[in-house]
C-alpha angles and dihedrals in degrees: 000000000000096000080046091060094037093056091042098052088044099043119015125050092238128155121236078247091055094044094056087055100057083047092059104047082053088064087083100032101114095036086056096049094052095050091053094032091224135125102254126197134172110221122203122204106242118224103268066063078225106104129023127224127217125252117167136017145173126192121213110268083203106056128029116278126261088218131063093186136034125265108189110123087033129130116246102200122208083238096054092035121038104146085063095045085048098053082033087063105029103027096222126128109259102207139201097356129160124242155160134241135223076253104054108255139135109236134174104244126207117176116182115179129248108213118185109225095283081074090249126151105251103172130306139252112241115207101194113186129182119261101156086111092049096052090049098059088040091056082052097059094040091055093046090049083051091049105042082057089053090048085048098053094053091036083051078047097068101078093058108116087243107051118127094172097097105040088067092058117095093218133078118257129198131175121210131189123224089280091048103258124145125249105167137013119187112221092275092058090042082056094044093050099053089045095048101042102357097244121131101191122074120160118112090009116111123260087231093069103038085056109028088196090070102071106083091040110106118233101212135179093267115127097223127003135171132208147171119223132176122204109182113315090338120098113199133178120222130205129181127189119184113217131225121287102001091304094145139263135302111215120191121185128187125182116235098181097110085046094049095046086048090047097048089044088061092052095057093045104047086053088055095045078054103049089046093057082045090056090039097053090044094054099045087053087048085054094048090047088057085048093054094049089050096044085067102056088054127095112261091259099063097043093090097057088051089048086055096054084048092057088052104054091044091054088060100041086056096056079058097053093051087054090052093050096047114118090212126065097225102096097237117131125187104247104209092060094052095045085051089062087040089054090039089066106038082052094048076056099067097035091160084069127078103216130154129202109204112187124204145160134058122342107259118199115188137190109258099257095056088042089060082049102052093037087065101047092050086051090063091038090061100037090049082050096054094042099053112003102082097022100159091025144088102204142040148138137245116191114194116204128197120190125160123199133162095354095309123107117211123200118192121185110184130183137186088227131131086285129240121301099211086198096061123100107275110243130237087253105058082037080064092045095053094048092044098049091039095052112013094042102020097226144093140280125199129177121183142155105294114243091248109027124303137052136295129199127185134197116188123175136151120257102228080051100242113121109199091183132062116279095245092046111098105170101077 
């Protein structure tokens, strides 16, 4: 109150009466502001009795602000602010202008004006709301109604004799006047009529005749519409743009029939890819199921090497299944959520063991046949693990780690074992790792001591299949 009577003493000519009631109208200033969710000021008329300056202001406590700095003891000059000089010298209310801020912005200006009770104009309450949004959407529309007359006027070209604009265009136009008659056709409709009805000339003749399957389509008010329409074996795509003051209508029609036959081809045979993994997978659990019968009838000794085969078979029926389930048709499947089904079960095997299997790294995704390649591989990896890592012991842990870098993939599968003895007997599963990854991935594969304790494998092949350095060679 105080700052309202300070700046209307220095700069209005104000009574104390006046004054009092500018301060009072001030009292409900910010209520007010929150109900209308607008910016509000009260405005004084300084003493040229030209400009105003503000006294008093309250900034909606709902919406944002329109202000990021106060404006109370600045000038509001007649230029700036013609809407307040108006209601200062009439006294009458000045509605709904537009107007700009000191920042800026368009906002939406209401001044009403505040009279002592001599009934003279004492200063006026400003209500400011925010219609940047408004007059962006306005400038839209204005620039596509600008741009809808220029389309129509080339559209409206391109029966001039001369116009090679349309012959460029893959699609058949056709304009029609208001009763449907034709009164141009670019090459491609030319094309599309004698081949519909067998008529070359156009001109003057209805659409309707020159394609029969028009005939039942409405032609509404719509300024543009799209629709897809079959006639026979032929697909074809409609589109209708209305022109500028009743003109006429471009029609533009593409033929989708080639589309339409490819699409439906891929269909067929994405459901046939699927229903083969499905078989796949079928017949290699019916394999397993015949393993696992015979697996019973063996001596204790041999039942390991038949468990083995098992694994194996069921590595690669799972990369099947995950095909089977892919939402995608490309046959690419994200390895480390297959080799974590593939871990999950050799674990649930040796269920007497505690062994967990921690993945890390990048996401890799594969085509189908290096996924069954490096499924495999991983299969050995894990069961080698298992067989000889933790020997003595009940627990351990085997981390697998993906990183792809300059074309090459690198697989690590690393385990807290016993470590590997390089002067043992290779086994019959590492024997399958190094030919896998030699001839089915092209790369190398490389197993050694770990630096702490373990053992730590490495495959390591390039993505494009071609490997251009030895197998063993992992330096490349």
């Amino acid at each position: 109150m105080r700052s309202i009577e300070q700046l209307c003493q220095q700069h209005t000519t104000l009574s104390k009466t006046d004054i009092e009631i500018i301060c009072k109208m001030s009292e409900t200033l910010q209520h007010t502001a929150d109900l209308s969710q607008a910016n509000l000021f009260i405005d004084c008329p300084v003493k040229d009795g030209e400009h105003a300056i503000v006294v008093a202001e309250a900034a909606p406590q709902t919406v944002p602000s329109l202000y990021q700095t106060s404006v109370i003891g600045k000038f509001a000059y007649q230029s700036f602010e013609p809407a307040v000089a108006y209601t200062h010298q009439t006294g009458k209310p000045a509605t709904r202008k537009r107007a700009i801020t000191q920042e800026g912005q368009v906002v939406k200006q209401s001044v009403v004006p505040i009279k002592n009770k001599e009934r003279n104009v004492i200063g006026s309450l400003i209500l400011e709301q925010d219609v940047s949004e408004q007059v962006y959407h306005e400038n839209k529309l204005k620039a596509l109604s600008q741009t809808t007359e220029q389309l129509s006027e080339t559209l409206l070209g391109l029966t001039e004799k001369d116009s090679i604009i349309s012959d460029t265009i893959q699609e058949s136009l056709f304009l029609i006047d208001p009763n449907r008659t034709v009164v141009y056709a670019n090459v491609r409709g030319l094309h599309l009529a004698a081949e519909m009805v067998g008529v070359e000339e156009v001109i003057g003749i209805p659409i309707t005749t020159i394609c029969p399957f028009l005939d039942g389509i409405t032609f509404s008010n719509e300024i543009v519409s799209l629709k897809e329409v079959t006639v026979d074996k032929k697909v074809f795509e409609l589109k209708r743009i209305c022109l500028k003051k009743n003109q006429g209508i471009l029609l533009i029609i593409r033929d989708l029939t080639d589309l339409r036959n490819k699409e439906r081809e891929l269909m067929v045979k994405s459901a046939v890819i699927k229903e083969m993994h499905h078989r796949v997978k079928n017949n290699l659990q019916t394999v397993a199921s015949l393993l696992r019968l015979q697996k019973r009838n063996v001596p204790g000794e041999s039942q390991g090497y038949f468990q083995e085969s098992l694994n194996r078979i069921l590595s690669i029926a799972a990369v099947h299944e995950e095909l089977l389930a892919a939402e995608n048709d490309l046959e690419e499947i994200e390895i480390q959520q297959l080799l974590k089904r593939i871990g999950n079960m050799l674990i649930r095997n040796k269920g007497y063991l505690n062994i967990s299997i921690e993945f890390s790294g990048e996401s890799i995704v594969l085509k189908s046949d290096k996924a069954v390649s490096l499924a495999l591989i991983f299969n050995e990896l894990i069961q080698n693990c298992v067989k000889h890592a933790f020997s003595g012991s009940v627990e351990g842990i085997v981390v697998v780690h993906f990183s792809d870098s300059d074309g090459w993939i690198e697989m690590v599968v690393q385990d807290d074992g016993i470590g590997f003895n390089p002067n043992g007997n290779q086994t019959l599963g590492l024997t399958i790792v190094e030919e896998i990854t030699n001839h089915d991935l092209k790369g190398g594969f490389s197993i050694a001591k770990g630096t702490e304790k373990g053992t730590r494998a490495s495959i390591r092949f390039p993505v494009n299949g071609v490997n251009e350095c030895d197998s063993k060679d992992l330096t490349c």
